[in-house]
N, C-alpha and C positions, 0 to 999 in steps of 0.2 A: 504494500500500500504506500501509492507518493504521500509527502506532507501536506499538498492538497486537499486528496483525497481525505485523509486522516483530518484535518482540517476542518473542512467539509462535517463530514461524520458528528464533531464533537461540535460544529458553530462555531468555528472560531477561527483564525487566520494563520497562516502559513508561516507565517515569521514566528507565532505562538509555538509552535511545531517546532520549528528548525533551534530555537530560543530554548527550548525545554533538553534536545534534542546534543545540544554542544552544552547543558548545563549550566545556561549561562540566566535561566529561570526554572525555580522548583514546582513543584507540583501540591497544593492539597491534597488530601487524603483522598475527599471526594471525587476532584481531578485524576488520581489515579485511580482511580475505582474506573469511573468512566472510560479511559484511556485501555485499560485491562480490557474492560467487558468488550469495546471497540476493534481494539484487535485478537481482539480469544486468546488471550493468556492470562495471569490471574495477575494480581496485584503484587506478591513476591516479584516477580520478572519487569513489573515497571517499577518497582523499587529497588531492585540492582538485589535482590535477596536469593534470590536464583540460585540452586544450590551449584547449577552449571557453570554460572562463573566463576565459584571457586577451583575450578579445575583449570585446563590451561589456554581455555580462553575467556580472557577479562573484557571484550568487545562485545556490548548485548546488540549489536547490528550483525554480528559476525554468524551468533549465535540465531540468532533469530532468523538468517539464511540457512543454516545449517541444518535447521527445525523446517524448513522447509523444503529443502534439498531433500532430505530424510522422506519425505511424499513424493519423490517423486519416482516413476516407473521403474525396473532396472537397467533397461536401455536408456533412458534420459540420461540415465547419472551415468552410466559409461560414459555416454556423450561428454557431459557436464565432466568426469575426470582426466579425458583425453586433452580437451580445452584448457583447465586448466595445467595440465602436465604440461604442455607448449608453453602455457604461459608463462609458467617458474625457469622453465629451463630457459625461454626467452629474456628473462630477467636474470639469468646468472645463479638461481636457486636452485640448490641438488638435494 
């Protein structure tokens, strides 16, 4: 979901999104109550409590692909690991 979109959703404006989003404004409880039930995760995951990020990824943008990657078909995500396999090796990562 764009920040728009999410935006959208919750009444409110894009900047509010991207603002929340780099941390740079926090959230009411209530606000993240909303925000949770919005994007179907619970309220641990918009409040960084996630037991996932204590493992070794601290990025809930990362994570929150990864939760989605994780749905998808098993030929997609071949797909999706050969793409990325290029990509690192493009980048100098082994």
């Amino acid at each position: 979901m764009s920040q728009v979109e999410l935006a959208q959703a919750l009444g409110t404006f894009q900047t509010v999104i991207s603002a929340v989003e780099r941390g740079a404004r926090g959230l009411s409880l209530q606000q993240a109550v909303r925000f949770a039930h919005t994007l179907k995760v619970s309220p641990d995951d918009i409040l960084g409590e996630s037991r996932e990020l204590d493992g070794p990824f601290k990025d809930r943008r990362f994570v929150r692909r990864l939760q989605k990657i994780e749905k998808l078909s098993k030929r997609k995500k071949q797909a999706l690991l050969v793409t990325l396999d290029n990509f690192l090796k493009g980048a100098g990562v082994s």
